[in-house]
N, C-alpha and C positions, 0 to 999 in steps of 0.2 A: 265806604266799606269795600266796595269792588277796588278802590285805589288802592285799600292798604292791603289788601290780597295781591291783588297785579304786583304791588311795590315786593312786596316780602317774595312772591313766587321770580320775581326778577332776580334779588337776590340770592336766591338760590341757587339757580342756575348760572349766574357770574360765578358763584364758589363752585359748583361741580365741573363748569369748565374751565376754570384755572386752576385750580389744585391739581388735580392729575401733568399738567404741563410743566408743571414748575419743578426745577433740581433734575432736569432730564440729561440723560448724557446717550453720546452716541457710541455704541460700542460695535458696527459693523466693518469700518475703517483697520480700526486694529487686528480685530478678530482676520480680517483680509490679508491685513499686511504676514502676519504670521501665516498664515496658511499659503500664503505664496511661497512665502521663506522654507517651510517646508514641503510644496513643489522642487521650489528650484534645486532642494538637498536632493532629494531621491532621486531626481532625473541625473548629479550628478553621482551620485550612489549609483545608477543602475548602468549608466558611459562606464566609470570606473572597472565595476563588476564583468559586466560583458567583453571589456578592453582586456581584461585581467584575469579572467576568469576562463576554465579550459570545462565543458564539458562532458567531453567526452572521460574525463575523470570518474564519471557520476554513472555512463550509459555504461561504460567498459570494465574490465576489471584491469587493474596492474599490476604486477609482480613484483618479486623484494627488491628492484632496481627502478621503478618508479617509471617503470615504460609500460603502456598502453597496450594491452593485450591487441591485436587485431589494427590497429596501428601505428604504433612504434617498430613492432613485429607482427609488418603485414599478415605474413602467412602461419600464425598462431593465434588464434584469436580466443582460447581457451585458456582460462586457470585452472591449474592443479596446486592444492596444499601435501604437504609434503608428510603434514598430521595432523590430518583433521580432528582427529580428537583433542588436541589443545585448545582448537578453536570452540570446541563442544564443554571442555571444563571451562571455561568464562562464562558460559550462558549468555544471557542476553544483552550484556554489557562488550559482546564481542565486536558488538556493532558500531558502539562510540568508540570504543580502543583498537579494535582492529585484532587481528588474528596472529601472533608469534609465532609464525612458523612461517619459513624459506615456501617462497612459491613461484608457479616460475609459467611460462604461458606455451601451449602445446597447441600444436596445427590437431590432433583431435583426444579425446577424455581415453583413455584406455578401456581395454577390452578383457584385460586379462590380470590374473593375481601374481602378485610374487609378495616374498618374504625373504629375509637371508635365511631364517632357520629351514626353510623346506629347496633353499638353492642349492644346487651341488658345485658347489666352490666357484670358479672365476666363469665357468661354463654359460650361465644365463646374465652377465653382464649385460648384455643386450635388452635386457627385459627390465633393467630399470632404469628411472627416472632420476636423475640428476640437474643441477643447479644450470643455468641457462636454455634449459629444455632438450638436454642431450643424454645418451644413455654414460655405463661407466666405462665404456669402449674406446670415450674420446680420448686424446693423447694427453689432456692435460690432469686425469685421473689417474695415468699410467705409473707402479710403481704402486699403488696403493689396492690394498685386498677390500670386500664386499665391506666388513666390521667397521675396518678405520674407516670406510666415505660413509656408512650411514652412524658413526660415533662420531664425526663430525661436523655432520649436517653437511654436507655437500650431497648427498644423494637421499632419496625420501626411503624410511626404515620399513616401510610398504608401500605395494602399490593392487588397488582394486577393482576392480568394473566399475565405471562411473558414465554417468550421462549428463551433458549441458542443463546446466536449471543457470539461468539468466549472465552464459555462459564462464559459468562456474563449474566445474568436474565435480559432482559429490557421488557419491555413491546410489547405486540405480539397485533396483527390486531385487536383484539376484544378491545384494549381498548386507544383506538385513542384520543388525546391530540385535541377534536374539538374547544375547547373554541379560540375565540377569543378576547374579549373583558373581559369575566367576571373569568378568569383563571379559571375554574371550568371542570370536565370531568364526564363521566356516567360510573357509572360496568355495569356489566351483568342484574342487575334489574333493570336498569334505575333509579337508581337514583344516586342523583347530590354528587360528590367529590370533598371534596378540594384536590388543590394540593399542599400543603405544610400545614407546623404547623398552628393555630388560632394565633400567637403567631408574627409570621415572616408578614413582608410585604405582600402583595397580588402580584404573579406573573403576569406582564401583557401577553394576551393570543399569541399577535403577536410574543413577545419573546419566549415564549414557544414552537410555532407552527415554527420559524427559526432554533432554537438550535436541535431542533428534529432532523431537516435535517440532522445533524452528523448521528447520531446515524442508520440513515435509511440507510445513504450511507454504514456503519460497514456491514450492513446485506446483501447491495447488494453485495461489496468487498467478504465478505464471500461465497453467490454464484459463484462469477467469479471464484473464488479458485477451490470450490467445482467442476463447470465442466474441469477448465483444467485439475481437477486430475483424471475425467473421462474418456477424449479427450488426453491426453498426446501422446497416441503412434499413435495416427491417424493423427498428427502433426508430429511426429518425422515421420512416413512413408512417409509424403508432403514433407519434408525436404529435405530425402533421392533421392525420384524422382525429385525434381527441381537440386538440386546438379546432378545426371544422365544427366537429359536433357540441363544441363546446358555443361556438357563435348558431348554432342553427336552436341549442336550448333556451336561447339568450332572447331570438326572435318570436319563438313561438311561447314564452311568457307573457310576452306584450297582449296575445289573443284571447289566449284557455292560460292563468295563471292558475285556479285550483287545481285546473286539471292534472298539470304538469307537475305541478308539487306531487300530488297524493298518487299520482303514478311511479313517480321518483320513488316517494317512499318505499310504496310498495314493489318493486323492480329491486332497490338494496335490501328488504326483508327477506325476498324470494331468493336470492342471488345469496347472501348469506349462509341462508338454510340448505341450500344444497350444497354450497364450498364448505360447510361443516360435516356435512353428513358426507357426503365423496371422498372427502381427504379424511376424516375415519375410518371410512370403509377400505382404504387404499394404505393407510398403514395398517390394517388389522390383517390384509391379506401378506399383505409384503411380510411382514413382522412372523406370520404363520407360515411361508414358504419359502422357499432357497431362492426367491426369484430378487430378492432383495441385495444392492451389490456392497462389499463391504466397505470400511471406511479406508481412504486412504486408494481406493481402487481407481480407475482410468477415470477422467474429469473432463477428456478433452470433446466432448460433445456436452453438448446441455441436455441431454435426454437422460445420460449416467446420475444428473442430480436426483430424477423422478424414479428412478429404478433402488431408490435411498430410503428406509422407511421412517427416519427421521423428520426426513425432510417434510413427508406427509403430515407428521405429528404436529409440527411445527409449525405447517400450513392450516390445521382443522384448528389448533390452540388459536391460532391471529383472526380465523375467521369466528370461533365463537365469541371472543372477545369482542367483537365490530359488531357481530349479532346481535350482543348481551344489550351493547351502548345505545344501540337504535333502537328497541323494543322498551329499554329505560326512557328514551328521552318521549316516544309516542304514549307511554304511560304516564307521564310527569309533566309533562310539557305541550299537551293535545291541544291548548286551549291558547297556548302562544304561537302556535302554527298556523292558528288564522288569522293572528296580527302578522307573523311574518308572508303570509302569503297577500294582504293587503300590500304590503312595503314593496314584493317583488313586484307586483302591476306595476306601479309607481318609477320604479327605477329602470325595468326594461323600455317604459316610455321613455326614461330621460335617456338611456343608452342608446336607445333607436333613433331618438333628432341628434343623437352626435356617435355617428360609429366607430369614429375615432378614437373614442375614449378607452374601450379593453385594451387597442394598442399602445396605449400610452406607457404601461409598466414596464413592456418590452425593451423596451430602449434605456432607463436605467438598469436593468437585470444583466442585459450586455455590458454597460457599463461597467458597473460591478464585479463581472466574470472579466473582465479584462484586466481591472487593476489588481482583485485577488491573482491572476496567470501571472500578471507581469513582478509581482511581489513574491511568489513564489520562486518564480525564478532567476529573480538576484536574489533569494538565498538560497538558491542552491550555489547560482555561480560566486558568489561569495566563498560560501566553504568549500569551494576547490582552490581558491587562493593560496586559503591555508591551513591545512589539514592535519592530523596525526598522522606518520608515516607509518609509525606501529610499534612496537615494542622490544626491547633487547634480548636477544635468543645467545645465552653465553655455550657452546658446546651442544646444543641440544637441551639442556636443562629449563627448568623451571621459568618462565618469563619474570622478567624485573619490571614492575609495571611503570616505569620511571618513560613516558612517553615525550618524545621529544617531537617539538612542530619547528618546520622547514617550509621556506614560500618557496613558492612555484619555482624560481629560478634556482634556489638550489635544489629542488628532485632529479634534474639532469645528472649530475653527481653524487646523489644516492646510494650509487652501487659501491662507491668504497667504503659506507658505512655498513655496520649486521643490521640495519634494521628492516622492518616488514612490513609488508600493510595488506590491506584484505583487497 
Protein backbone atom coordinates (compact mmCIF):
# COMPACT_ATOMS: atom_id res chain seq x y z
CA UNK A 1 0.00 0.00 0.00
CA UNK A 2 3.01 2.40 1.02
CA UNK A 3 4.28 1.27 -2.73
CA UNK A 4 1.19 2.20 -4.49
CA UNK A 5 1.21 5.66 -2.71
CA UNK A 6 5.20 6.36 -3.22
CA UNK A 7 4.25 4.91 -6.91
CA UNK A 8 1.31 7.30 -7.66
CA UNK A 9 2.91 10.47 -5.39
CA UNK A 10 6.06 9.80 -7.95
CA UNK A 11 4.06 10.30 -10.56
CA UNK A 12 2.83 13.26 -9.74
CA UNK A 13 5.53 14.95 -9.46
CA UNK A 14 7.32 13.75 -12.83
CA UNK A 15 3.97 15.60 -14.24
CA UNK A 16 4.26 18.87 -12.18
CA UNK A 17 7.86 18.89 -13.17
CA UNK A 18 7.62 18.43 -16.85
CA UNK A 19 4.70 20.09 -17.81
CA UNK A 20 5.72 23.54 -16.97
CA UNK A 21 9.10 22.89 -19.07
CA UNK A 22 7.79 21.82 -22.06
CA UNK A 23 6.81 24.44 -25.24
CA UNK A 24 9.10 27.01 -23.57
CA UNK A 25 10.66 29.67 -25.63
CA UNK A 26 13.29 32.21 -24.96
CA UNK A 27 12.25 35.59 -25.53
CA UNK A 28 15.23 37.78 -23.73
CA UNK A 29 17.64 37.42 -26.85
CA UNK A 30 15.13 39.23 -29.06
CA UNK A 31 13.57 41.52 -26.78
CA UNK A 32 17.77 42.49 -26.53
CA UNK A 33 18.40 42.61 -29.95
CA UNK A 34 15.57 45.21 -30.46
CA UNK A 35 16.30 47.37 -27.75
CA UNK A 36 19.79 47.66 -28.87
CA UNK A 37 18.62 48.60 -32.33
CA UNK A 38 16.86 51.23 -30.60
CA UNK A 39 19.91 52.47 -28.63
CA UNK A 40 22.06 52.48 -31.44
CA UNK A 41 18.88 54.84 -33.40
CA UNK A 42 18.86 57.48 -30.65
CA UNK A 43 22.41 57.82 -29.97
CA UNK A 44 22.33 58.36 -33.82
CA UNK A 45 19.21 60.80 -33.58
CA UNK A 46 20.89 62.63 -30.78
CA UNK A 47 24.91 63.07 -33.02
CA UNK A 48 22.45 64.09 -35.89
CA UNK A 49 20.49 66.66 -33.59
CA UNK A 50 23.35 68.25 -31.75
CA UNK A 51 25.47 68.28 -35.23
CA UNK A 52 22.38 69.99 -36.84
CA UNK A 53 20.72 71.60 -34.47
CA UNK A 54 21.40 75.49 -33.31
CA UNK A 55 20.38 76.38 -29.83
CA UNK A 56 20.59 79.31 -29.41
CA UNK A 57 17.59 79.37 -31.71
CA UNK A 58 15.40 78.24 -28.65
CA UNK A 59 17.61 80.58 -25.75
CA UNK A 60 17.48 83.83 -28.00
CA UNK A 61 14.96 85.39 -29.92
CA UNK A 62 15.40 86.20 -33.89
CA UNK A 63 14.15 88.73 -36.11
CA UNK A 64 12.18 88.74 -39.54
CA UNK A 65 15.68 87.81 -41.17
CA UNK A 66 16.40 84.75 -39.25
CA UNK A 67 19.58 86.45 -37.26
CA UNK A 68 20.06 85.70 -33.58
CA UNK A 69 19.16 88.47 -31.46
CA UNK A 70 22.40 89.16 -29.24
CA UNK A 71 24.42 87.09 -31.63
CA UNK A 72 24.09 87.38 -35.14
CA UNK A 73 23.88 91.13 -33.89
CA UNK A 74 26.19 91.18 -31.25
CA UNK A 75 25.16 94.43 -29.82
CA UNK A 76 21.29 94.12 -29.99
CA UNK A 77 20.25 91.39 -28.06
CA UNK A 78 16.62 92.69 -27.66
CA UNK A 79 13.35 91.93 -29.89
CA UNK A 80 10.93 94.38 -30.64
CA UNK A 81 7.39 93.45 -32.64
CA UNK A 82 6.49 96.10 -34.48
CA UNK A 83 2.43 95.10 -33.54
CA UNK A 84 2.10 93.38 -30.80
CA UNK A 85 -1.38 93.19 -30.93
CA UNK A 86 -1.40 90.70 -34.09
CA UNK A 87 0.49 88.64 -32.01
CA UNK A 88 -2.26 89.02 -29.25
CA UNK A 89 -5.23 88.32 -31.84
CA UNK A 90 -3.88 84.60 -32.55
CA UNK A 91 -3.82 83.90 -28.84
CA UNK A 92 -2.27 81.02 -27.83
CA UNK A 93 -1.62 79.33 -31.04
CA UNK A 94 0.97 82.32 -31.58
CA UNK A 95 3.26 80.14 -30.20
CA UNK A 96 3.25 77.03 -32.71
CA UNK A 97 2.84 79.77 -35.62
CA UNK A 98 4.76 82.31 -34.79
CA UNK A 99 3.82 85.95 -34.60
CA UNK A 100 3.14 88.21 -38.24
CA UNK A 101 4.61 90.91 -37.75
CA UNK A 102 8.25 92.64 -38.84
CA UNK A 103 10.53 92.47 -35.98
CA UNK A 104 13.79 93.50 -35.78
CA UNK A 105 16.44 93.28 -32.67
CA UNK A 106 17.48 96.52 -30.60
CA UNK A 107 20.78 97.06 -28.30
CA UNK A 108 17.85 98.11 -25.55
CA UNK A 109 13.44 97.99 -25.20
CA UNK A 110 12.44 101.73 -25.59
CA UNK A 111 11.52 104.04 -23.11
CA UNK A 112 9.28 106.31 -24.63
CA UNK A 113 5.89 106.50 -26.89
CA UNK A 114 5.31 107.65 -30.20
CA UNK A 115 2.47 107.38 -32.72
CA UNK A 116 2.24 109.11 -36.30
CA UNK A 117 -1.05 110.62 -35.28
CA UNK A 118 0.43 112.58 -32.18
CA UNK A 119 4.03 113.34 -34.49
CA UNK A 120 4.40 116.51 -35.92
CA UNK A 121 5.44 115.56 -39.30
CA UNK A 122 9.11 114.44 -40.30
CA UNK A 123 10.23 116.27 -36.96
CA UNK A 124 10.33 113.00 -34.60
CA UNK A 125 11.76 110.59 -37.16
CA UNK A 126 14.22 109.92 -34.71
CA UNK A 127 11.81 108.48 -32.39
CA UNK A 128 10.92 105.61 -34.44
CA UNK A 129 11.63 102.28 -34.87
CA UNK A 130 12.15 100.80 -38.27
CA UNK A 131 13.20 97.54 -40.14
CA UNK A 132 16.83 96.47 -39.24
CA UNK A 133 16.75 98.21 -36.04
CA UNK A 134 17.27 101.85 -37.26
CA UNK A 135 15.11 104.94 -36.94
CA UNK A 136 13.42 106.68 -40.14
CA UNK A 137 16.46 109.10 -40.36
CA UNK A 138 18.42 106.27 -42.12
CA UNK A 139 19.28 107.20 -45.78
CA UNK A 140 17.53 104.32 -47.17
CA UNK A 141 14.01 105.64 -45.76
CA UNK A 142 14.90 108.94 -47.42
CA UNK A 143 12.20 110.29 -49.80
CA UNK A 144 9.40 108.57 -47.93
CA UNK A 145 6.92 110.54 -45.34
CA UNK A 146 6.01 108.92 -41.62
CA UNK A 147 2.32 107.27 -43.39
CA UNK A 148 3.96 105.51 -46.36
CA UNK A 149 6.89 103.63 -43.96
CA UNK A 150 4.35 102.72 -41.41
CA UNK A 151 1.59 101.68 -44.56
CA UNK A 152 4.28 99.64 -45.43
CA UNK A 153 5.55 97.88 -42.82
CA UNK A 154 8.98 99.15 -43.03
CA UNK A 155 8.76 101.11 -39.71
CA UNK A 156 6.41 99.90 -36.57
CA UNK A 157 2.89 102.04 -36.61
CA UNK A 158 3.81 102.41 -32.68
CA UNK A 159 6.11 102.51 -30.38
CA UNK A 160 5.70 102.09 -26.23
CA UNK A 161 7.60 101.74 -22.96
CA UNK A 162 8.60 98.26 -22.88
CA UNK A 163 10.95 96.06 -20.75
CA UNK A 164 12.90 92.65 -21.50
CA UNK A 165 10.64 89.64 -20.35
CA UNK A 166 13.10 86.74 -21.72
CA UNK A 167 14.55 89.29 -23.79
CA UNK A 168 11.50 90.06 -25.59
CA UNK A 169 10.33 94.05 -25.54
CA UNK A 170 6.64 93.99 -24.41
CA UNK A 171 5.23 96.34 -22.84
CA UNK A 172 6.03 97.23 -18.97
CA UNK A 173 3.47 98.61 -16.10
CA UNK A 174 3.40 102.11 -17.40
CA UNK A 175 1.46 101.30 -20.37
CA UNK A 176 -1.45 99.00 -19.42
CA UNK A 177 -3.75 97.60 -22.31
CA UNK A 178 -7.10 99.49 -20.01
CA UNK A 179 -9.49 99.65 -22.73
CA UNK A 180 -12.29 97.56 -22.68
CA UNK A 181 -14.65 98.33 -24.95
CA UNK A 182 -13.18 100.91 -27.15
CA UNK A 183 -9.64 99.13 -27.98
CA UNK A 184 -7.75 102.14 -27.31
CA UNK A 185 -4.78 102.73 -24.46
CA UNK A 186 -2.97 105.94 -22.94
CA UNK A 187 1.10 106.89 -23.07
CA UNK A 188 2.79 108.71 -20.75
CA UNK A 189 0.83 112.11 -21.67
CA UNK A 190 -2.39 110.64 -21.54
CA UNK A 191 -3.39 110.59 -24.44
CA UNK A 192 -5.48 108.22 -26.45
CA UNK A 193 -3.61 105.32 -28.77
CA UNK A 194 -4.71 103.19 -31.11
CA UNK A 195 -3.85 99.93 -31.06
CA UNK A 196 -3.31 98.74 -34.24
CA UNK A 197 -3.11 100.23 -37.89
CA UNK A 198 -6.32 102.86 -39.08
CA UNK A 199 -6.41 100.39 -41.65
CA UNK A 200 -7.09 96.84 -39.84
CA UNK A 201 -10.33 95.96 -37.99
CA UNK A 202 -10.67 97.68 -34.53
CA UNK A 203 -9.47 95.19 -31.72
CA UNK A 204 -12.16 94.42 -29.33
CA UNK A 205 -10.91 95.44 -25.67
CA UNK A 206 -12.12 92.24 -23.84
CA UNK A 207 -9.93 90.28 -26.24
CA UNK A 208 -7.05 92.33 -25.76
CA UNK A 209 -7.26 92.53 -22.00
CA UNK A 210 -7.42 88.13 -22.12
CA UNK A 211 -4.52 87.50 -24.51
CA UNK A 212 -2.53 89.75 -22.36
CA UNK A 213 -2.82 87.25 -19.59
CA UNK A 214 -0.12 85.15 -21.65
CA UNK A 215 2.25 87.44 -21.82
CA UNK A 216 1.97 88.51 -17.92
CA UNK A 217 2.24 84.92 -17.00
CA UNK A 218 5.92 84.96 -19.38
CA UNK A 219 6.92 87.71 -16.73
CA UNK A 220 5.77 86.07 -13.78
CA UNK A 221 7.56 82.29 -15.07
CA UNK A 222 10.48 84.54 -15.52
CA UNK A 223 10.52 85.64 -11.84
CA UNK A 224 10.02 82.09 -10.54
CA UNK A 225 13.33 81.40 -12.64
CA UNK A 226 14.83 84.36 -11.50
CA UNK A 227 14.60 83.26 -7.58
CA UNK A 228 15.37 79.66 -7.84
CA UNK A 229 18.60 80.77 -9.38
CA UNK A 230 18.93 82.76 -6.26
CA UNK A 231 17.46 79.94 -3.69
CA UNK A 232 19.06 77.02 -5.38
CA UNK A 233 21.61 76.01 -2.73
CA UNK A 234 19.27 76.78 0.14
CA UNK A 235 17.09 74.09 -1.45
CA UNK A 236 19.94 71.63 -2.14
CA UNK A 237 21.00 72.24 1.85
CA UNK A 238 16.89 71.28 2.66
CA UNK A 239 17.52 68.35 0.63
CA UNK A 240 20.59 67.29 1.99
CA UNK A 241 19.03 67.41 5.68
CA UNK A 242 15.64 65.64 5.01
CA UNK A 243 17.79 62.79 3.19
CA UNK A 244 19.91 62.89 7.04
CA UNK A 245 16.98 62.81 9.02
CA UNK A 246 15.52 60.61 6.94
CA UNK A 247 18.44 57.90 7.59
CA UNK A 248 18.52 58.85 11.49
CA UNK A 249 14.23 57.87 11.33
CA UNK A 250 15.25 54.75 9.63
CA UNK A 251 17.88 53.77 12.79
CA UNK A 252 15.93 54.67 15.57
CA UNK A 253 12.84 52.25 14.42
CA UNK A 254 15.12 49.50 14.84
CA UNK A 255 15.06 50.46 18.81
CA UNK A 256 11.44 52.27 20.06
CA UNK A 257 9.46 51.39 16.68
CA UNK A 258 6.01 52.17 18.69
CA UNK A 259 7.48 54.88 19.82
CA UNK A 260 8.46 56.58 16.65
CA UNK A 261 5.29 55.76 14.80
CA UNK A 262 2.81 57.25 17.41
CA UNK A 263 5.10 60.32 17.76
CA UNK A 264 5.10 60.57 14.04
CA UNK A 265 1.51 60.63 13.99
CA UNK A 266 1.11 62.82 16.42
CA UNK A 267 3.99 65.49 15.21
CA UNK A 268 1.73 65.37 11.57
CA UNK A 269 -1.87 65.93 13.57
CA UNK A 270 -0.14 68.76 15.57
CA UNK A 271 1.63 70.23 12.48
CA UNK A 272 -1.58 70.10 10.56
CA UNK A 273 -3.76 71.85 13.05
CA UNK A 274 -1.74 74.71 13.23
CA UNK A 275 -0.80 75.14 9.34
CA UNK A 276 -4.71 75.23 9.00
CA UNK A 277 -5.55 77.49 11.56
CA UNK A 278 -2.21 80.11 10.86
CA UNK A 279 -2.80 80.13 7.13
CA UNK A 280 -6.67 80.99 8.04
CA UNK A 281 -5.93 83.47 10.19
CA UNK A 282 -3.36 84.91 7.68
CA UNK A 283 -5.75 85.26 4.79
CA UNK A 284 -8.47 86.50 7.01
CA UNK A 285 -6.14 89.41 8.00
CA UNK A 286 -4.64 89.97 4.64
CA UNK A 287 -8.09 89.68 2.80
CA UNK A 288 -9.42 92.46 5.75
CA UNK A 289 -6.41 95.00 5.21
CA UNK A 290 -4.53 96.75 2.44
CA UNK A 291 -1.51 94.85 3.57
CA UNK A 292 -2.40 92.34 1.10
CA UNK A 293 -0.25 93.01 -2.56
CA UNK A 294 -2.30 92.80 -5.71
CA UNK A 295 -2.26 90.35 -8.34
CA UNK A 296 0.17 90.74 -10.92
CA UNK A 297 2.37 92.95 -8.45
CA UNK A 298 6.39 92.68 -7.97
CA UNK A 299 7.19 88.48 -7.73
CA UNK A 300 10.85 89.16 -7.76
CA UNK A 301 11.43 88.11 -4.01
CA UNK A 302 9.51 85.16 -2.48
CA UNK A 303 8.28 87.02 0.32
CA UNK A 304 5.73 89.10 -2.42
CA UNK A 305 4.16 85.55 -2.71
CA UNK A 306 3.20 85.50 1.39
CA UNK A 307 2.12 89.20 1.34
CA UNK A 308 -0.86 87.45 -1.43
CA UNK A 309 -3.91 86.43 0.38
CA UNK A 310 -4.56 83.80 -1.82
CA UNK A 311 -1.96 82.18 -1.51
CA UNK A 312 -2.73 81.82 2.23
CA UNK A 313 -6.19 80.28 1.26
CA UNK A 314 -4.73 78.01 -0.76
CA UNK A 315 -2.16 76.99 1.77
CA UNK A 316 -5.08 76.52 4.93
CA UNK A 317 -7.42 74.59 1.93
CA UNK A 318 -4.04 71.85 1.25
CA UNK A 319 -3.45 71.69 4.77
CA UNK A 320 -6.98 70.91 5.98
CA UNK A 321 -7.17 68.39 3.46
CA UNK A 322 -3.82 66.46 4.75
CA UNK A 323 -5.50 67.01 8.30
CA UNK A 324 -8.95 65.76 7.08
CA UNK A 325 -6.74 62.33 5.53
CA UNK A 326 -4.84 61.61 8.65
CA UNK A 327 -7.43 61.88 11.37
CA UNK A 328 -9.77 59.50 8.72
CA UNK A 329 -7.08 57.05 8.37
CA UNK A 330 -6.35 56.98 12.64
CA UNK A 331 -10.22 56.54 12.73
CA UNK A 332 -10.51 53.70 10.31
CA UNK A 333 -7.40 52.09 10.34
CA UNK A 334 -6.13 52.17 14.30
CA UNK A 335 -5.97 48.66 14.31
CA UNK A 336 -3.78 48.25 11.18
CA UNK A 337 -1.28 50.54 12.58
CA UNK A 338 -0.20 47.93 14.90
CA UNK A 339 0.37 45.48 12.14
CA UNK A 340 2.25 48.09 10.34
CA UNK A 341 4.28 49.05 13.26
CA UNK A 342 5.13 45.15 13.66
CA UNK A 343 6.39 45.16 9.86
CA UNK A 344 8.56 48.55 10.52
CA UNK A 345 10.72 46.50 13.41
CA UNK A 346 11.24 44.01 11.06
CA UNK A 347 12.41 45.85 8.06
CA UNK A 348 14.54 48.52 9.82
CA UNK A 349 16.31 45.32 11.17
CA UNK A 350 16.76 44.24 7.56
CA UNK A 351 17.83 47.80 6.41
CA UNK A 352 20.36 48.01 9.30
CA UNK A 353 22.49 44.67 8.28
CA UNK A 354 22.65 46.17 4.85
CA UNK A 355 22.84 50.09 4.80
CA UNK A 356 23.26 50.12 1.48
CA UNK A 357 20.08 49.37 0.55
CA UNK A 358 18.04 53.10 0.75
CA UNK A 359 20.95 53.96 -1.57
CA UNK A 360 20.16 51.71 -3.88
CA UNK A 361 17.21 53.77 -5.71
CA UNK A 362 19.48 56.65 -6.15
CA UNK A 363 21.36 55.52 -8.78
CA UNK A 364 18.50 54.53 -11.18
CA UNK A 365 16.62 58.07 -10.28
CA UNK A 366 19.81 59.67 -11.72
CA UNK A 367 19.57 57.47 -14.38
CA UNK A 368 16.26 58.25 -15.23
CA UNK A 369 16.84 62.20 -14.93
CA UNK A 370 19.54 61.77 -17.39
CA UNK A 371 17.94 60.01 -20.27
CA UNK A 372 14.54 62.24 -19.66
CA UNK A 373 17.51 65.69 -19.90
CA UNK A 374 19.08 64.05 -22.78
CA UNK A 375 15.55 63.38 -24.69
CA UNK A 376 14.39 66.51 -24.01
CA UNK A 377 17.04 67.99 -25.48
CA UNK A 378 17.14 66.42 -28.85
CA UNK A 379 13.76 67.65 -29.09
CA UNK A 380 14.43 70.67 -28.72
CA UNK A 381 17.54 70.64 -30.88
CA UNK A 382 15.55 68.90 -33.31
CA UNK A 383 12.94 71.56 -33.85
CA UNK A 384 15.49 74.25 -34.44
CA UNK A 385 16.47 72.21 -37.56
CA UNK A 386 13.30 72.91 -38.82
CA UNK A 387 11.01 75.35 -37.83
CA UNK A 388 8.19 77.68 -38.90
CA UNK A 389 9.79 80.97 -40.01
CA UNK A 390 6.33 82.56 -39.60
CA UNK A 391 3.79 83.90 -41.44
CA UNK A 392 3.09 86.13 -44.62
CA UNK A 393 2.47 89.80 -43.81
CA UNK A 394 1.22 91.38 -47.39
CA UNK A 395 1.26 95.37 -46.78
CA UNK A 396 0.59 95.28 -43.12
CA UNK A 397 -2.70 93.50 -43.47
CA UNK A 398 -4.18 90.58 -42.25
CA UNK A 399 -1.79 87.38 -41.80
CA UNK A 400 -2.21 84.53 -44.44
CA UNK A 401 -1.81 81.74 -42.22
CA UNK A 402 -0.18 79.60 -45.13
CA UNK A 403 3.14 78.84 -42.99
CA UNK A 404 6.11 77.92 -44.73
CA UNK A 405 9.25 75.70 -43.09
CA UNK A 406 12.87 76.48 -44.32
CA UNK A 407 15.94 74.24 -42.81
CA UNK A 408 18.59 75.67 -41.06
CA UNK A 409 20.60 76.42 -44.07
CA UNK A 410 18.19 78.40 -45.88
CA UNK A 411 17.29 80.90 -42.68
CA UNK A 412 20.66 82.65 -43.74
CA UNK A 413 18.65 83.92 -46.66
CA UNK A 414 15.65 84.62 -45.12
CA UNK A 415 15.73 88.17 -45.34
CA UNK A 416 14.78 88.40 -49.04
CA UNK A 417 11.67 86.62 -48.29
CA UNK A 418 8.29 88.78 -46.04
CA UNK A 419 8.26 86.29 -43.72
CA UNK A 420 8.47 86.40 -39.81
CA UNK A 421 9.02 84.57 -36.76
CA UNK A 422 8.74 85.20 -33.11
Amino acid sequence: MGFCVGHKHTENVKTLTTVPVQNRTCTDIPCCVVFLIFVIGFLAVTLWSFAMGDYALLLYPTDSHGRVCGRDVHDKPYLLFFDLIVCVKLGPSVVVTGCPTPQVCLSSCPNYSWSPDASNGDATRDSMICLDGVNANDPKFSGQSVQQLVRNGQCAPNVHPSKPVLNRCLPNQSFELTAIVTGQAHNNADKSMLLQNPDDPMVNGVKVSQDTFLFKLVTIWEKIVADLTQTWHIIVICILVSVVLSFIWIYLLRCCTAAIVWTTITLYVTLFTIGTVFCFLRWHKLSTTSESATYFESYSVMASYFRWAPTWLGLGIIFAILLGITLLILIFLRQRIHIAIAILREVSKAVSSNPSVPLLPILPFFLEMIVIVLVLLVAFSLSTISDPVGAKVINGSDPVMNLSLEDKAKKGHSGHNSTYSM
